[in-house]
MDTraj code that builds the backbone (N, CA, C; nanometers):
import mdtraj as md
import numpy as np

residues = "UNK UNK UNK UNK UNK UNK UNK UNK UNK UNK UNK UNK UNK UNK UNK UNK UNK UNK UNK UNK UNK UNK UNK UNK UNK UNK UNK UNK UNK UNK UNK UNK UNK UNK UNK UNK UNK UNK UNK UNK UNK UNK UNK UNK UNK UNK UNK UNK UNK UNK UNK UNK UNK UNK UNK UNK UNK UNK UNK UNK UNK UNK UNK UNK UNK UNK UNK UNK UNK UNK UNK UNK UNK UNK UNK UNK UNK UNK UNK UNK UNK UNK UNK UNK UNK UNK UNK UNK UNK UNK UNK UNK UNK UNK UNK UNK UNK UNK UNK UNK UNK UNK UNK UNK UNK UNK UNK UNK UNK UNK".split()
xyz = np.array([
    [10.5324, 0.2071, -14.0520],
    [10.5590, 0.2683, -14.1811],
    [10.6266, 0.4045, -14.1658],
    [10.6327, 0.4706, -14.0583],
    [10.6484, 0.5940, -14.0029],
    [10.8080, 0.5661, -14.0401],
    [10.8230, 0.4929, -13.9683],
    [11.0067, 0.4766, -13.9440],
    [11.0582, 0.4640, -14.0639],
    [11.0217, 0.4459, -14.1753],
    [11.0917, 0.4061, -14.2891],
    [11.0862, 0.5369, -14.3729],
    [10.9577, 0.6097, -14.3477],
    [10.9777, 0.7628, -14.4251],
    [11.0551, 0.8554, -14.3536],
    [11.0600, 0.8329, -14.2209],
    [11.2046, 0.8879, -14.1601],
    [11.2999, 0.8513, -14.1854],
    [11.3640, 0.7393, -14.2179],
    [11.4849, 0.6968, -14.2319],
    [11.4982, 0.7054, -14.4046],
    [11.4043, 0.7241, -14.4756],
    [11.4114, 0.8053, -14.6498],
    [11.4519, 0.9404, -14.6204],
    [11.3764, 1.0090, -14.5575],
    [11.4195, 1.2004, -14.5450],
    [11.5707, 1.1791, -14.4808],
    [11.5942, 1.1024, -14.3838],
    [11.7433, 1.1087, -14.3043],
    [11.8496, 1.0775, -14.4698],
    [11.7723, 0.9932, -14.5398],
    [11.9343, 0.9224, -14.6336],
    [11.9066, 1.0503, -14.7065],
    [11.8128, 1.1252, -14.8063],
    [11.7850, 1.2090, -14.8594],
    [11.8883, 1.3365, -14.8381],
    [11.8613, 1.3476, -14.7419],
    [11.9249, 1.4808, -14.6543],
    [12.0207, 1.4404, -14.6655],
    [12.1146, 1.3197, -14.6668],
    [12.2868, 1.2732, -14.6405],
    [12.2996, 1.2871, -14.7755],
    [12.2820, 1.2382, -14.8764],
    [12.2955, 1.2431, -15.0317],
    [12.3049, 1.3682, -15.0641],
    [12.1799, 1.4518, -15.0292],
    [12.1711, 1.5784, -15.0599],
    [12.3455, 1.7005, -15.0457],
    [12.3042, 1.6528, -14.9064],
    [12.4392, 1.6916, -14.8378],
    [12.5840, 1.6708, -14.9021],
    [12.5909, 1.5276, -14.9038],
    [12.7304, 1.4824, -14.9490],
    [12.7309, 1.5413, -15.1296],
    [12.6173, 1.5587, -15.1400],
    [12.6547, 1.5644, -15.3371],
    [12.6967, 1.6888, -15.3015],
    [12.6957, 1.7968, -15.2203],
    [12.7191, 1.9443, -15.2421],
    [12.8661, 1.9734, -15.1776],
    [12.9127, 1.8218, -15.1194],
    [13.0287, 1.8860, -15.0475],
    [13.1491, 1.9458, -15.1791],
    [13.1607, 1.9319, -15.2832],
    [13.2448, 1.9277, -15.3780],
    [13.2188, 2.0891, -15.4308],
    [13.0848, 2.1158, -15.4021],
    [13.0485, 2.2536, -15.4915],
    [13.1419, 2.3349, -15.3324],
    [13.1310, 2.3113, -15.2312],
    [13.1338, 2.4034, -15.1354],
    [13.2706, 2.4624, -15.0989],
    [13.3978, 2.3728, -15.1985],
    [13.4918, 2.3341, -15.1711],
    [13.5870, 2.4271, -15.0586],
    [13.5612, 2.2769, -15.0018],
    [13.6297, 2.2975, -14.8205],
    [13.5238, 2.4147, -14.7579],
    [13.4334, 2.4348, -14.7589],
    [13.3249, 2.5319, -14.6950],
    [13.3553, 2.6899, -14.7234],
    [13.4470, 2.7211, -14.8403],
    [13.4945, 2.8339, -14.9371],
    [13.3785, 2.9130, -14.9242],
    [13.3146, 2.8408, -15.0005],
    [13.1665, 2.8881, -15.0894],
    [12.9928, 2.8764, -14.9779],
    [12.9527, 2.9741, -14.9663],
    [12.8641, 2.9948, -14.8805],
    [12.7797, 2.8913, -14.8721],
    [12.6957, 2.9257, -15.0091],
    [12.5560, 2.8764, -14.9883],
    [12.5669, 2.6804, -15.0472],
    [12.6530, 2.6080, -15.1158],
    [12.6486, 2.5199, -15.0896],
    [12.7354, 2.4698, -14.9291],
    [12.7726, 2.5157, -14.8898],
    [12.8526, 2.5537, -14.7167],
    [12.6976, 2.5315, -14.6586],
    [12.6105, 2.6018, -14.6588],
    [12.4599, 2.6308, -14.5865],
    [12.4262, 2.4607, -14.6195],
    [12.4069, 2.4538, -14.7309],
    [12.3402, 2.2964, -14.8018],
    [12.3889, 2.2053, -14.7061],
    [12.5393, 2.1850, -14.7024],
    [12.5723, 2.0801, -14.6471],
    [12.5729, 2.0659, -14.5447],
    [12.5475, 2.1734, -14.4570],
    [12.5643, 2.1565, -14.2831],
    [12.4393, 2.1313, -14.2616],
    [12.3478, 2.1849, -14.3137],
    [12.1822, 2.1588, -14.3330],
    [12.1202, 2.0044, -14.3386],
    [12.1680, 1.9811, -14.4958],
    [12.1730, 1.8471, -14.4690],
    [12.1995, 1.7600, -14.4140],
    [12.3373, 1.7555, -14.3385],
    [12.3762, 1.6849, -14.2242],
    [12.2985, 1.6982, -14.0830],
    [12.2393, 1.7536, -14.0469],
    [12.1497, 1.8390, -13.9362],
    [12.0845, 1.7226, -13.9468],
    [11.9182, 1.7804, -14.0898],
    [11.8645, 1.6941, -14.0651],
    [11.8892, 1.5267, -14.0847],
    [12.0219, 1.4871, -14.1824],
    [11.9676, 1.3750, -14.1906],
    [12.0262, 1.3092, -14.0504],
    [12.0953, 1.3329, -13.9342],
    [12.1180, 1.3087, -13.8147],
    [11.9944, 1.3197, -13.7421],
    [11.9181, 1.4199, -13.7613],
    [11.8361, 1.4428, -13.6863],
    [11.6676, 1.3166, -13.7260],
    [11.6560, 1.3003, -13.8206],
    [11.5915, 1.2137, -13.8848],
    [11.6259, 1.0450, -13.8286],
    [11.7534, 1.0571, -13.8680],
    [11.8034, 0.9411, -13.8313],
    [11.8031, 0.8897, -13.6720],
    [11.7751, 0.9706, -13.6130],
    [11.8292, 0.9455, -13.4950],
    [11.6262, 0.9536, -13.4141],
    [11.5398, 0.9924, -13.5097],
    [11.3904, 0.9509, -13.4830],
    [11.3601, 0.7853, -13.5065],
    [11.4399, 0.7526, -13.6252],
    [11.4186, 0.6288, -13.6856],
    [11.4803, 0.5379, -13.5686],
    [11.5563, 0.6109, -13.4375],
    [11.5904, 0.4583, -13.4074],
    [11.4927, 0.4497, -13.2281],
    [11.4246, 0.5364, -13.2403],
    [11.2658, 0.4621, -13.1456],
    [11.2664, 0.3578, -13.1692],
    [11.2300, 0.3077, -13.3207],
    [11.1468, 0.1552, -13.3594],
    [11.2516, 0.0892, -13.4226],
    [11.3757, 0.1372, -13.4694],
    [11.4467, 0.0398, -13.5825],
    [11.5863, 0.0154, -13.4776],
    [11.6444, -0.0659, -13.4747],
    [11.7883, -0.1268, -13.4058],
    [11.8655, -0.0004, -13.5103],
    [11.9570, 0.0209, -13.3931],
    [12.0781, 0.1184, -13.4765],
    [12.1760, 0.0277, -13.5809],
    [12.2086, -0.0766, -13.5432],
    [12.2664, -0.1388, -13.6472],
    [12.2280, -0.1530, -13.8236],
    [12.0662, -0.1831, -13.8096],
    [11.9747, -0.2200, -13.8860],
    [11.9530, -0.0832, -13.9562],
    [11.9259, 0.0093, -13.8933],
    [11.9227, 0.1604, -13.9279],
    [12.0048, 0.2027, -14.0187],
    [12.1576, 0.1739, -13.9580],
    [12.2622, 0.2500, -14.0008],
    [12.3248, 0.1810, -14.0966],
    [12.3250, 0.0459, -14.0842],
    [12.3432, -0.0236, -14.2209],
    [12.2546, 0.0347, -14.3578],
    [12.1349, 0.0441, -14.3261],
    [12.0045, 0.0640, -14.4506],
    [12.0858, 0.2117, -14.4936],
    [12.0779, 0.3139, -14.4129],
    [12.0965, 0.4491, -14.3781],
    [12.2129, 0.4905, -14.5197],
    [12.3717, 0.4285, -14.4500],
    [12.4767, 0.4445, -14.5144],
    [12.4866, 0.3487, -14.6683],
    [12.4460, 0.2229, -14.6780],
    [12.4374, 0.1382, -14.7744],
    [12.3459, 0.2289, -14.8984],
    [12.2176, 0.2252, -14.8833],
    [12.1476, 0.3027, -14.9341],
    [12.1955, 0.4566, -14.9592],
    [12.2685, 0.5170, -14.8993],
    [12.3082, 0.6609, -14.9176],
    [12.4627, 0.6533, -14.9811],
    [12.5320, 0.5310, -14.9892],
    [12.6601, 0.5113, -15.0753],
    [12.6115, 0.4387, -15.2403],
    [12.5324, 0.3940, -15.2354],
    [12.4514, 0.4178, -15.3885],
    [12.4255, 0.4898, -15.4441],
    [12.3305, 0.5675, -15.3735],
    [12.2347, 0.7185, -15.4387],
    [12.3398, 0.7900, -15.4800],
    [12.4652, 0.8053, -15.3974],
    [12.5856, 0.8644, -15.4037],
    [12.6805, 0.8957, -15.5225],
    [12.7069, 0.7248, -15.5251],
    [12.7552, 0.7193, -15.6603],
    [12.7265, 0.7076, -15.7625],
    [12.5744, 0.6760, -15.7782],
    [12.4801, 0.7492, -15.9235],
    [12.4499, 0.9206, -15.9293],
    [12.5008, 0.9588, -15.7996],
    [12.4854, 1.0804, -15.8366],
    [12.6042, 1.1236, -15.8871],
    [12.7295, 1.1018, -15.8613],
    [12.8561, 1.1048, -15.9071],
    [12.8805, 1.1132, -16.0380],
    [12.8170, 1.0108, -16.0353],
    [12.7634, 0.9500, -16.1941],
    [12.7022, 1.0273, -16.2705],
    [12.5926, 1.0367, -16.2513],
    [12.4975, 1.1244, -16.3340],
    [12.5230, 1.2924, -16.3399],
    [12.5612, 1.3729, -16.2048],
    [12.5903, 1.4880, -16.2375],
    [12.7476, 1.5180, -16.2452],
    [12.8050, 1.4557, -16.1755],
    [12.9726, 1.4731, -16.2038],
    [13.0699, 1.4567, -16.2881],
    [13.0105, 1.3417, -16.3938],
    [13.0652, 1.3426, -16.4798],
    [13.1618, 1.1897, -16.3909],
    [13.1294, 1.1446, -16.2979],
    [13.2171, 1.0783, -16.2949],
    [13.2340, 0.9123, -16.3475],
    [13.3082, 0.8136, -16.3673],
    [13.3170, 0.7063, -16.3999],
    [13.2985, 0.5653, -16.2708],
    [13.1854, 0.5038, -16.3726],
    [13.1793, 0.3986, -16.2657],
    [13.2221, 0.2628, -16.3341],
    [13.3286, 0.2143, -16.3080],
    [13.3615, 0.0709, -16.4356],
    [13.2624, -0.0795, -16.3533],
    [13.3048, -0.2242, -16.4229],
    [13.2446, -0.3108, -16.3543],
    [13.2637, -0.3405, -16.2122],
    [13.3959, -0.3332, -16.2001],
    [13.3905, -0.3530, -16.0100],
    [13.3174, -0.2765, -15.9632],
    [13.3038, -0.1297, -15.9635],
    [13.2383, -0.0651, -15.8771],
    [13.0863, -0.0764, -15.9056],
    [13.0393, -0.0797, -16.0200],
    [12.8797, -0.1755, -16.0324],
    [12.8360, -0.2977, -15.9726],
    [12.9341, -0.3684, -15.9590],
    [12.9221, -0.5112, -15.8817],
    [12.9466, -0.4558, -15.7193],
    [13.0233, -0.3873, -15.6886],
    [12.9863, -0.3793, -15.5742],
    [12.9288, -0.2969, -15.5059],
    [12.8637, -0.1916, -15.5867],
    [12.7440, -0.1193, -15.5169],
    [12.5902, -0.2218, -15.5534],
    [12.5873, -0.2968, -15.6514],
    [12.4688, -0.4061, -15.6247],
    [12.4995, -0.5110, -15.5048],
    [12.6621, -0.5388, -15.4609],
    [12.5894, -0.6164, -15.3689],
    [12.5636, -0.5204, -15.2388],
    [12.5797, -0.3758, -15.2223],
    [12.5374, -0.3237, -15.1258],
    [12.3563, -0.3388, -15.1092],
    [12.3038, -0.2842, -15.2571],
    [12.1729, -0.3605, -15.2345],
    [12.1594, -0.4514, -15.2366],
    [12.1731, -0.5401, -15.2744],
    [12.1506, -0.6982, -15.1919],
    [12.1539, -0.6921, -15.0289],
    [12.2414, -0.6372, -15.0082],
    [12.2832, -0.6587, -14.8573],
    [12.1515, -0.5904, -14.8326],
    [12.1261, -0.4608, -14.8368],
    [12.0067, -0.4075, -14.7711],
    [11.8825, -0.4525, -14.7842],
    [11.8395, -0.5280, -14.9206],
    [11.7292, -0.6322, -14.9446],
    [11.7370, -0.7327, -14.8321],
    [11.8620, -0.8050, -14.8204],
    [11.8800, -0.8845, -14.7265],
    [11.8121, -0.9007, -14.5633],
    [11.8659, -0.7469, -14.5145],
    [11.8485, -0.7177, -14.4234],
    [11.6576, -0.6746, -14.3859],
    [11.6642, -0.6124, -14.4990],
    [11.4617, -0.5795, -14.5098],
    [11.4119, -0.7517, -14.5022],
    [11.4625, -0.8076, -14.5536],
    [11.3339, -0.9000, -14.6269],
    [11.3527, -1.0408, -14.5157],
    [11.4963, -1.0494, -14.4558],
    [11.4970, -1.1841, -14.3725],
    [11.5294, -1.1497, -14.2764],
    [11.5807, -1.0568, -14.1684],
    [11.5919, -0.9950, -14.0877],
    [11.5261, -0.9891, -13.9380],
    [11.5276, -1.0992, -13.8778],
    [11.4131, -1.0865, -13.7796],
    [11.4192, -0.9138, -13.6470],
    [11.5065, -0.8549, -13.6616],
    [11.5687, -0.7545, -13.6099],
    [11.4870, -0.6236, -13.6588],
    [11.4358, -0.6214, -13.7916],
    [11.3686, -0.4799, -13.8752],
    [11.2398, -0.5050, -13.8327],
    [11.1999, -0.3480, -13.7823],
    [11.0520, -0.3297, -13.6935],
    [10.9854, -0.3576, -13.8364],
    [10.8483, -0.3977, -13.8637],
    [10.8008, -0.4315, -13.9857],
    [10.6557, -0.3739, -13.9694],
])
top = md.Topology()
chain = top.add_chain()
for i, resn in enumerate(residues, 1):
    res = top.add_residue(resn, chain, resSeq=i)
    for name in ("N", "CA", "C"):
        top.add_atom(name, md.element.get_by_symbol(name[0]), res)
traj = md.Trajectory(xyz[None], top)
């Protein structure tokens, strides 16, 4: 169970990160500049605990899939930005894919 709240704080920290790269623009601006190198730190550093027990493939699929969602609802929700039907259809089948991988997967430490 360990590995999976590590590999939540690792995507956390990447989301975190990536939502601030826009405030920081081009590393201009200090303190979202601080955010994002921060975030990247740990969620590397997180990520890279999670793969003791989890296959890097399996990891980094969950990792990036899961952190290109959060992403673009955050886009969404604080940016103001637009998400039409293609891009809804294909960030659900990213979760699918990662359901996929959790639920039939003989490869994911369980």
């Amino acid at each position: 169970m360990q590995q999976w709240i590590l590999l939540a704080v690792a995507i956390v920290s990447e989301v975190i990160a990536t939502s601030c790269l826009k405030a920081a623009e081009g590393f201009t601006r200090f303190w979202p500049s601080v955010i994002v190198v921060a975030g990247y730190l740990l969620a590397f550093y997180f990520l890279s605990l999670t793969l003791k027990t989890i296959p890097v493939g399996v990891a980094y699929a969950i990792w990036s899939g899961v952190g290109v969602v959060l992403i673009a609802l955050s886009g969404w929700l604080f940016l103001g930005q637009s998400l039409d039907m293609p891009a809804v259809i294909g960030l659900a089948l990213i979760v699918i894919g990662v359901v996929v991988i959790n639920v039939f997967s003989r490869t994911v430490a369980h």
